[in-house]
N, C-alpha and C positions, 0 to 999 in steps of 0.2 A: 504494500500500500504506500501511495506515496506523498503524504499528505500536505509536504512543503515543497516548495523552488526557487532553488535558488537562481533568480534570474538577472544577466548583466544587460550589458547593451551591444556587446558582440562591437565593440570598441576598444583595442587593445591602451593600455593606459601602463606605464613602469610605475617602477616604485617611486621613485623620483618624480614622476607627475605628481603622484600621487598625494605625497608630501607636501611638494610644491604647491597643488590645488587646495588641501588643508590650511597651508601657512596663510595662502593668502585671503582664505573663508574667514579665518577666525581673527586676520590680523594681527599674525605673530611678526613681530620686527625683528627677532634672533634669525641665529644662522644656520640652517640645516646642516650638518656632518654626515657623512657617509664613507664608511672606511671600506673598500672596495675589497681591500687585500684580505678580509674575513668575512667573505658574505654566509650569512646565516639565513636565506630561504629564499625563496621562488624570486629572481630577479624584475618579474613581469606577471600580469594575471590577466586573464582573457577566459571568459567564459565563451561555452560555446552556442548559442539560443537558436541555432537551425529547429529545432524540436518546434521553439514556439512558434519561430516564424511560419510554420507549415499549416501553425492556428491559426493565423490573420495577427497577432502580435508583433509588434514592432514599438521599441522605446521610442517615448516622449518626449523626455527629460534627460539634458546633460547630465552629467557626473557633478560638474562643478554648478549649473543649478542646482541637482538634487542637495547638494553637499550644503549651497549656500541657504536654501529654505530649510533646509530641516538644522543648520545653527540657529537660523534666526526664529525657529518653532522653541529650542532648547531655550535661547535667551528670555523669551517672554512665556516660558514655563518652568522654571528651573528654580522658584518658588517654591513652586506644587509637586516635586519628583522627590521620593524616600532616596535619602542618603543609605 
């Protein structure tokens, strides 16, 4: 049974995007480091959504939209969330 999915946007994005697209959601002014010479997991993520697309499914929303409405969901909820 398969009751969740996990679904991307079949947009390939690195880690360093990734980071990169965070830093600038939340307005971090620091400096990202990434020590190259010890990488410690998947350099890259890419899901694969042929499946849904074969449903009529196809992403809506950027990454770094998704990324920046759901900061700005946490900001004006972050009140109301159990520590």
């Amino acid at each position: 049974m398969c009751s969740h999915i996990n679904v991307g946007t079949g947009v390939e994005v690195t880690i360093r995007e990734l980071a990169e697209t965070m830093k600038q959601t939340v307005g971090f002014e620091g400096e990202l480091v990434f020590d190259t010479s010890k990488p410690d997991g998947t350099p890259r993520k890419l899901l694969d959504v042929s499946r849904m697309k074969t449903l009529g499914w196809q992403a809506r929303i950027s990454l770094q939209d998704g990324l920046g409405s759901t900061y700005a969901w946490f900001l004006e909820n972050q009140g109301q969330l159990r520590v």
